[in-house]
C-alpha positions in Angstrom: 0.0 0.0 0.0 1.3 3.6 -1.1 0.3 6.7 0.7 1.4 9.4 3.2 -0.2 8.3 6.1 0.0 4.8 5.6 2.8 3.6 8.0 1.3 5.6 11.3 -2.5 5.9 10.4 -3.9 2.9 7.9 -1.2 0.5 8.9 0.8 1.1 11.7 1.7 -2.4 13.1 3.8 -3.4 9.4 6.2 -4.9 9.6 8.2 -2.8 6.9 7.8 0.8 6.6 9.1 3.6 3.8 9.8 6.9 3.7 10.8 8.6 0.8 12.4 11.4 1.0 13.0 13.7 -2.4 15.1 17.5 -2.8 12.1 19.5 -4.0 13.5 20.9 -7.1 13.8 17.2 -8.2 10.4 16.1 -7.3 9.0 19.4 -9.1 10.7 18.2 -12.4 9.9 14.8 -12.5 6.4 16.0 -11.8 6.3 18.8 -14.3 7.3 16.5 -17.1 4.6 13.9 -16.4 2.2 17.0 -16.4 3.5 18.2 -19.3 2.4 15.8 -21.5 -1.5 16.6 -20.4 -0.5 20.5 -20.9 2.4 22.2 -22.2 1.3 25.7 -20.5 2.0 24.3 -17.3 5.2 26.2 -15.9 7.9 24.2 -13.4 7.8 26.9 -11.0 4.0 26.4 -10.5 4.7 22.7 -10.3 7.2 23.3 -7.3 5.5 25.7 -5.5 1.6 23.5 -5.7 4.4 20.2 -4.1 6.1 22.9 -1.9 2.7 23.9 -0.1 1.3 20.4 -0.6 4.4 19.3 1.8 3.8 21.7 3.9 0.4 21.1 4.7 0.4 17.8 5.0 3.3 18.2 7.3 1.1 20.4 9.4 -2.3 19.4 9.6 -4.3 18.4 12.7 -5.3 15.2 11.8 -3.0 12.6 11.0 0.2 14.9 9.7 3.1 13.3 7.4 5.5 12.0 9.6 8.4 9.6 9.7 8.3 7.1 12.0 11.4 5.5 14.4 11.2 2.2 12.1 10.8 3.8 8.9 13.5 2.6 5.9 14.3 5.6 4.6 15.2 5.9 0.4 16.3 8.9 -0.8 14.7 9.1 -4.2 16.4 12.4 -5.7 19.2 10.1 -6.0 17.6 7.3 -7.4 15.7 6.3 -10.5 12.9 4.0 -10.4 14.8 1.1 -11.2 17.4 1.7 -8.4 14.7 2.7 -6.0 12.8 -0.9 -6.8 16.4 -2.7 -6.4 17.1 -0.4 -3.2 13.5 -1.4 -2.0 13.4 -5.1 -2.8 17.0 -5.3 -1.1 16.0 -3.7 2.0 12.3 -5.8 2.2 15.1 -9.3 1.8 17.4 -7.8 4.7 14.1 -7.7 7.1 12.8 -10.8 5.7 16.3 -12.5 6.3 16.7 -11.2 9.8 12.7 -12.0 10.8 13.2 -15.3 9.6 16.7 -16.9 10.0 16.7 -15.9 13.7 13.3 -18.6 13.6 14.7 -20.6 11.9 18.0 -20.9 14.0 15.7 -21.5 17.4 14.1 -25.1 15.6 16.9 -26.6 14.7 
């Protein structure tokens, strides 16, 4: 499940959690070409300021704000393109599963 309140309000017993982190000026370029292909009016810096207050009031509101939680993975994403952040992703999901599940198996044998 994807969201911004889904590790500490829809699901916060998981037992993985991610938080995505992105440089603003990156995010508002990705963004503005995916929106430019609906409309080639719309401008980059009206792209960045919509995420910039978007981020801000989500990180702010009274009900269930964007946070980032103790157990959270972090993946930086600026750095990343989507095949890196789905390899960075699946390696860190195999790390938990490894740990959760080796130790088990150790205490059996």
């Amino acid at each position: 499940i994807e969201g911004r309140d889904i590790s500490y309000a829809i699901l916060p017993g998981a037992d993985l959690k991610f938080y995505f982190l992105c440089n603003l000026n990156v995010a508002a370029k990705r963004r503005w070409k995916e929106l430019k292909k609906i409309s080639k009016r719309i401008k980059l810096s009206q792209v960045k300021k919509s995420l910039k207050i978007r981020n801000f009031n989500d990180k702010n509101r009274k009900h269930n704000p964007l946070i980032k939680l103790p157990d959270s993975i972090v993946i930086r994403t600026d750095i990343l393109n989507k095949s890196q952040m789905i390899k960075k992703m699946s390696e860190e999901i195999e790390l938990r599963l490894k740990q959760k599940y080796e130790f088990r198996n150790r205490k059996y044998k």
